[in-house]
DRENMAR-247739 format. One line per 2 residues: number of its first residue (from 0); their letters; for each residue x, y, z of C-alpha. Coordinates in steps of 0.2 Angstrom, whole numbers. Each point is the difference from the previous one (the first is absolute). Example, Ala and Ser with C-alpha at 12.3 -4.5 7.8 and 13.67 -1.06 7.14 Angstrom:
0) as) 62,-22,39; 6,17,-3 $
END
This chain:
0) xx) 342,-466,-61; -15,-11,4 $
2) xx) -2,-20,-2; -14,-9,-6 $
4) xx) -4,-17,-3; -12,-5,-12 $
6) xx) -6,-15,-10; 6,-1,-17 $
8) xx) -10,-13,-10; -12,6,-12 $
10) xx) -18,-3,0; -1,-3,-17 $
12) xx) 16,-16,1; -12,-8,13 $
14) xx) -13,-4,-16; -16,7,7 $
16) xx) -8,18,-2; -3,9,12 $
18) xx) 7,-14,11; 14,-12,3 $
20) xx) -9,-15,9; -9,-7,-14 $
22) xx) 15,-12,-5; 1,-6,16 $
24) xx) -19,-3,3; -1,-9,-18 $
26) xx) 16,-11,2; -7,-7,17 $
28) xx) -17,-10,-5; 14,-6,-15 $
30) xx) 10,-5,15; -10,-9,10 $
32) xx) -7,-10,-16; 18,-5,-2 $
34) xx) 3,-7,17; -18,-7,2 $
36) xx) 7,-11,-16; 14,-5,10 $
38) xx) -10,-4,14; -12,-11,-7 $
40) xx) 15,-9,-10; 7,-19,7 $
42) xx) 16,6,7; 1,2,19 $
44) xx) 11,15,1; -13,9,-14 $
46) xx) -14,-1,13; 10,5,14 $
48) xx) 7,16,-9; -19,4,-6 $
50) xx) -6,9,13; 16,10,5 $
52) xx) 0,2,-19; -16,8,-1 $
54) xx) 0,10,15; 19,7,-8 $
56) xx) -12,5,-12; -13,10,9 $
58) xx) 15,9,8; 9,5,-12 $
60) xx) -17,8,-8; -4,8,14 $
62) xx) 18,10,0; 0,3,-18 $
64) xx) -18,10,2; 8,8,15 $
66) xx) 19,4,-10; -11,5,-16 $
68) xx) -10,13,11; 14,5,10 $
70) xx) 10,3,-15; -12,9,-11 $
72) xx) -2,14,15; 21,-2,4 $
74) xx) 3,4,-19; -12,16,1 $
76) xx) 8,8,15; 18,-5,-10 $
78) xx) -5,10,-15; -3,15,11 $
80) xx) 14,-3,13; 10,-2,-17 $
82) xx) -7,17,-9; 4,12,18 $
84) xx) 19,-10,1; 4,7,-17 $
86) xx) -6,17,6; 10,-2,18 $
88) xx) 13,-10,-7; 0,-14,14 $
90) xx) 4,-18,-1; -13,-13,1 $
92) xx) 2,-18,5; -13,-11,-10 $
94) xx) -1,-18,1; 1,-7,-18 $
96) xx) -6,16,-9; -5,-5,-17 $
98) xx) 11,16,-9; 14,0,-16 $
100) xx) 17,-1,6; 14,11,-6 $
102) xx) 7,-4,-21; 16,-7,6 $
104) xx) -9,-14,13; -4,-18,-7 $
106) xx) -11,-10,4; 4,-13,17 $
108) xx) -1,-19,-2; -17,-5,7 $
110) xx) -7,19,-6; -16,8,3 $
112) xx) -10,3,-18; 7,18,-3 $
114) xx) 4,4,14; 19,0,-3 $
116) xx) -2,4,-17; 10,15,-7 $
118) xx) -9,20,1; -4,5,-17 $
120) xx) 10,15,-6; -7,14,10 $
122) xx) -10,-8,11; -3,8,16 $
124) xx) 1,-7,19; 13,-3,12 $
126) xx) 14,-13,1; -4,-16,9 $
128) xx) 12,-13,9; -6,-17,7 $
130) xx) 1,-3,20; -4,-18,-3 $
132) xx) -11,-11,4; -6,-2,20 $
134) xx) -6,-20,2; -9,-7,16 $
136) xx) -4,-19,2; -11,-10,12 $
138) xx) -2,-20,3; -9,-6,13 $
140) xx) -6,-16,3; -14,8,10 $
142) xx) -7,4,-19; -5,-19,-1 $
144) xx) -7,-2,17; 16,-10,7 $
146) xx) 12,5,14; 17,-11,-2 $
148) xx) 18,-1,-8; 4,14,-9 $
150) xx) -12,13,5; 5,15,-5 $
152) xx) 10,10,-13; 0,20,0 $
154) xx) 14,9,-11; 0,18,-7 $
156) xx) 13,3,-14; 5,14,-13 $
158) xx) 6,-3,-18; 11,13,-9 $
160) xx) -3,10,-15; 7,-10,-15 $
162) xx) 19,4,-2; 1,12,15 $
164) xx) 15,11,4; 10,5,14 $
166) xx) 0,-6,18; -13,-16,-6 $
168) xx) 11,-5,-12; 16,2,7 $
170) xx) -5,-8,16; -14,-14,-3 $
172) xx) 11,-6,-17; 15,-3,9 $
174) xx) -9,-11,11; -8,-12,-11 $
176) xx) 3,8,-16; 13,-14,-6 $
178) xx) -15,-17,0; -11,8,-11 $
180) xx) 5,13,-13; 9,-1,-16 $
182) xx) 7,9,-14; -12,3,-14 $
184) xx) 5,-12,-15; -7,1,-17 $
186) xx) -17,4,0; -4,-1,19 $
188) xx) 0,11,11; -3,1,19 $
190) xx) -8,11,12; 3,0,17 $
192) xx) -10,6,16; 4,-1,19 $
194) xx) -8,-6,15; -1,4,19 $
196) xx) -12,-12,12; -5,-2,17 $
198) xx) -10,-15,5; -4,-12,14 $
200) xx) -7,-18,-2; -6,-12,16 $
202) xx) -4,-17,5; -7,-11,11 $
204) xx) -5,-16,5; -19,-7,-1 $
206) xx) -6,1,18; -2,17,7 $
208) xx) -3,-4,16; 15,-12,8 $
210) xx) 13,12,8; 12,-15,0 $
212) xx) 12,-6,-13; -10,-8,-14 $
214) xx) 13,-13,-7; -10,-6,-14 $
216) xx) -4,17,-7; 10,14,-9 $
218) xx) 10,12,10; -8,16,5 $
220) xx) 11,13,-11; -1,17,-9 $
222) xx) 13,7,-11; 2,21,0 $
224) xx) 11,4,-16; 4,16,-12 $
226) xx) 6,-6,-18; 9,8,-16 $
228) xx) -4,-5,-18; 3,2,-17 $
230) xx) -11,-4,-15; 7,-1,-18 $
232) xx) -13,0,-13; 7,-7,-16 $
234) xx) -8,6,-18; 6,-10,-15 $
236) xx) -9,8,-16; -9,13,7 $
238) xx) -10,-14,12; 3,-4,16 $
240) xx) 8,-16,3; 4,-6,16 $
242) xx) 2,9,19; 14,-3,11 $
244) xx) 0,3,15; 12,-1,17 $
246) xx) -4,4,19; 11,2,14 $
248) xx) -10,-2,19; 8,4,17 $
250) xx) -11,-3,16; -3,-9,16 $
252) xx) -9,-15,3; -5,-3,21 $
254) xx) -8,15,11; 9,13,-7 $
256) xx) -9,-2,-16; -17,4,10 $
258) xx) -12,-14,-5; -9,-2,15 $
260) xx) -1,19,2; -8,1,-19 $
262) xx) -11,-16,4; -6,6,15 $
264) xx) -5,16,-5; -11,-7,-15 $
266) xx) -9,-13,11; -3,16,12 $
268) xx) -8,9,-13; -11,-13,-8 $
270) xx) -4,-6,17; 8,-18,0 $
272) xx) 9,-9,13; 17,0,0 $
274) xx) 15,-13,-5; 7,-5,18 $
276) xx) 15,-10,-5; 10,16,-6 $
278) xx) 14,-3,12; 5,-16,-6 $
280) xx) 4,9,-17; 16,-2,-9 $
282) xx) 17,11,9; 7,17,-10 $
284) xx) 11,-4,-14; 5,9,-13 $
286) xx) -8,-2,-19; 7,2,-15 $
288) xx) -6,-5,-17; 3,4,-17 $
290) xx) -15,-5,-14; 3,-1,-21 $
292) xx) -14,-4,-9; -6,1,-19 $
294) xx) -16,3,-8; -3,-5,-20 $
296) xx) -14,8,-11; -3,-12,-16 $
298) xx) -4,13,-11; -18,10,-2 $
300) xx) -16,-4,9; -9,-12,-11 $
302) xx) -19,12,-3; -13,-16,-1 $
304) xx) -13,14,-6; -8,6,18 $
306) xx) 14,-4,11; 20,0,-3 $
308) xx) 10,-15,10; 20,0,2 $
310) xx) 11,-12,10; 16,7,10 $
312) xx) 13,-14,8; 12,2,14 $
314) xx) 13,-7,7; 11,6,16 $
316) xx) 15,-3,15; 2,4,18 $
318) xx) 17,1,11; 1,2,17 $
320) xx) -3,-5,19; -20,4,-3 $
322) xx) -2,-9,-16; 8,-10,-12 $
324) xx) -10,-6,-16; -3,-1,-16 $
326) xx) -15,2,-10; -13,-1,-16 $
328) xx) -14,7,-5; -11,10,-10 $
330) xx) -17,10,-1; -16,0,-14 $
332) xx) -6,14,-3; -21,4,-8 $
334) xx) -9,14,0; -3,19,-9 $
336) xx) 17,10,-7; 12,-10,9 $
338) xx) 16,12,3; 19,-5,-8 $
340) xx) 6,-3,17; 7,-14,10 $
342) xx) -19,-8,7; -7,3,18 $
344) xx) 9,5,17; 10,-16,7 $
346) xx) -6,-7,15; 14,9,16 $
348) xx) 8,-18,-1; 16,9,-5 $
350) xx) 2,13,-15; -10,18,-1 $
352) xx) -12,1,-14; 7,11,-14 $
354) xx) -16,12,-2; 5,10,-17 $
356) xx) -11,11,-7; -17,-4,-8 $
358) xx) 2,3,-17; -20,1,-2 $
360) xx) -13,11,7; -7,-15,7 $
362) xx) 1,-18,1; -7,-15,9 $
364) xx) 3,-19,-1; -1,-15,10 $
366) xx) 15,-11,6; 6,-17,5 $
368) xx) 19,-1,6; 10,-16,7 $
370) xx) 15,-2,9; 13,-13,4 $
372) xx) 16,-1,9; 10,-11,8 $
374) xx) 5,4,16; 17,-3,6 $
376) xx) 0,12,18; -17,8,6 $
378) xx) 7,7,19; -18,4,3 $
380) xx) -4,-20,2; 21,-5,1 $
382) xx) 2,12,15; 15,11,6 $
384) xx) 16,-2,-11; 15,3,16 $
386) xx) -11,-8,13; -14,-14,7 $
388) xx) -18,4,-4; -16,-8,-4 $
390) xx) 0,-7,-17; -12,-9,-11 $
392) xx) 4,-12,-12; -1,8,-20 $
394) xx) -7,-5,-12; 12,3,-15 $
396) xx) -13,2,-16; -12,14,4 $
398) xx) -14,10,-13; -9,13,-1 $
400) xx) -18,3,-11; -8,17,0 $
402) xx) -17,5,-9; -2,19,0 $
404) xx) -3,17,-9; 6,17,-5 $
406) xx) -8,16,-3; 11,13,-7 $
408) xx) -7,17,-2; 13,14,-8 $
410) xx) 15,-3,16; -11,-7,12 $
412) xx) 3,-21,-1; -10,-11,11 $
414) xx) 1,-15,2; -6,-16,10 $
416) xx) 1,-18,0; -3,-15,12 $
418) xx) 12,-12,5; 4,-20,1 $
420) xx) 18,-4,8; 3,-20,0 $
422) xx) 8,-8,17; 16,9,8 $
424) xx) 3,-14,10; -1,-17,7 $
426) xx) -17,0,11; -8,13,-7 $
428) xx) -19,-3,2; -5,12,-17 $
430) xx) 4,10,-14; 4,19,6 $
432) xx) -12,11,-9; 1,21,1 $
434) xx) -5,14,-11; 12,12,-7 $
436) xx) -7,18,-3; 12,13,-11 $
438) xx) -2,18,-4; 14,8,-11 $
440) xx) 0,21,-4; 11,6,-13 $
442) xx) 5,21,4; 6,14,-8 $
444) xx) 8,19,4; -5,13,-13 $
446) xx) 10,17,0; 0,13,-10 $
END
């Protein structure tokens, strides 16, 4: 029995012959014509975000000619890889093969085109079950040219199949399965996936240099945590209506969660000088935290003729010794075949982006998102909860703005925005500004 792993979107979904770039290379001079417009507007933020605006734009052009290339070659080796499996009978692991699904399947909440659909009577091919989709996200204030405050965010994380059975279920519902899922009632139902992550996030205080205790700067911090989660989609004739979801986070925040390690190894890397003041950084202690938050769509995407715009609101809580808040906000959406999903990735403040699948061939839009909370307990400026540390005085009203883009091609989503985040405390000399990079892959195992 052999094992092969191969692409699985079709040349023909990616809207180009022979090639699947040509979407990409089209939507980017439209791109770059959208944020010039911004940029040349009267708002400060709009000329800001401009520039990071349009060189999102020449990015994600580049990787859609490179995807489209890629795939169009990965799609012919699957056919073939496929047609010598049927022979040999041996399994093949594709990620997001475009094939029909077995009659009795039905179609998952946030589904793929016909990609879940039911075989036609007779049809021939083999079985497929979903793996799940696989979600990697960057921010980095390094993406903005800065070096200060919260500096960096990794987190890799794993989302279920829709409705999965055994040990998943068993074990990740009973941990946070009572927040968020409820009975179907009339004519809702839900859908439910799960979630594993693994993340790290770190901080620091402005001046690299001094080795000493900087008082009227944030504690050097960083924050190592794994994370179960739950996400109930709710569909209230035939539509999606609204997204709950709940996450439950257990880590360390001091040297054990490694942030001068991680730092250091970066700035070795990229040839930069080092943070100094690591040692001053806050003791071990124990994290936990545990995240609801709620996402709205309000109905179809209004089609304005050569783009399609929609709004999608949020509102949210945090619990524990790390965090405790609450907070509002929302994301706008414009561009080409906009997808019946929940918007773009959240920034890793808190919750893991729900990356169902991409129920188009393709899609591409533009974003603006907003964030804010108030703040009742941040540790990483309140310092250590059982003992003395340094501390900065919080500010209790805090808000985030994001201006970004997403490229989804089949089940490969990628997407990246640039970040404002107002004041964190009393002193602080600027605004924190990062970019936040994400790339979500949705998998499959075919058997016959």
């Amino acid at each position: 029995m052999t094992t092969e792993y191969r692409s699985a979107l079709r040349p023909q979904a990616l809207g180009s012959k022979p090639g699947g770039g040509g979407i990409a290379r089209n939507l980017g001079p439209k791109v770059a014509t959208l944020a010039s417009a911004g940029a040349g507007g009267t708002s400060r933020l709009a000329r800001r975000m401009g520039r990071p605006l349009r060189r999102c734009a020449g990015v994600l052009a580049a990787l859609g000619a490179v995807l489209g290339a890629e795939l169009l070659v990965g799609s012919c080796l699957g056919r073939a890889a496929h047609a010598e499996q049927v022979r040999g009978g041996s399994l093949a692991v594709e990620l997001g093969a475009a094939e029909t699904e077995p009659a009795d399947e039905e179609a998952v909440p946030g589904g793929g085109g016909d990609a879940l659909l039911p075989q036609e009577d007779g049809a021939a091919g083999p079985s497929r079950s979903e793996l799940g989709t696989f979600i990697f996200q960057l921010e980095n204030d390094l993406f903005s040219g800065s070096d200060r405050h919260y500096t960096n965010g990794i987190r890799l994380s794993w989302t279920s199949p829709d409705e999965p059975k055994g040990f998943v279920r068993r074990n990740l519902g009973k941990a946070v399965g009572a927040v968020a899922r409820h009975d179907d009632v009339d004519d809702e139902r839900k859908h439910t996936r799960y979630g594993l992550s693994l993340g790290q996030n770190m901080f620091t205080p402005e001046d690299r240099e001094r080795s000493d205790l900087i008082v009227e700067d944030r504690p050097y911090a960083g924050w190592l945590y794994g994370a179960v989660s739950m996400h109930t989609v709710t569909e209230k004739g035939g539509r999606r209506s609204d997204l709950e979801s709940v996450e439950l986070q257990l880590g360390v925040v001091g040297p054990w969660a490694l942030g001068k390690q991680g730092q250091d190894l970066v700035h070795e890397i990229r040839l930069m000088d080092k943070f100094e003041g690591w040692s001053n950084q806050l003791d071990n202690e124990p994290g936990l935290l545990l995240l609801y938050e709620r996402k709205w769509r309000l109905g179809d995407a209004l089609d304005l003729g050569f783009v399609q715009v929609d709004a999608i609101p949020h509102a949210g809580a945090g619990l524990g010794n790390v965090l405790t808040q609450v907070n509002l906000g929302g994301a706008a959406r414009m561009g080409w075949r906009l997808p019946e999903d929940f918007g773009p990735p959240s920034l890793i403040r808190a919750m893991m982006p729900l990356d169902g699948l991409n129920e188009r061939d393709w899609s591409f839009y533009l974003f603006a998102s907003v964030d804010g909370r108030y703040v009742a307990h941040n540790i990483f400026l309140d310092g250590n909860t059982f003992r003395d540390s340094h501390s900065v005085d919080r500010e209790d009203w805090v808000g985030d703005i994001a201006l970004g883009a997403t490229l989804a091609l089949g089940r490969v989503k990628i997407a990246y925005s640039s970040a404002v985040r107002s004041r964190e405390f009393e002193g602080q000399s600027q605004d924190s500004r990062f970019g936040s990079l994400s790339i979500s892959m949705q998998t499959f195992l075919d058997a016959d």
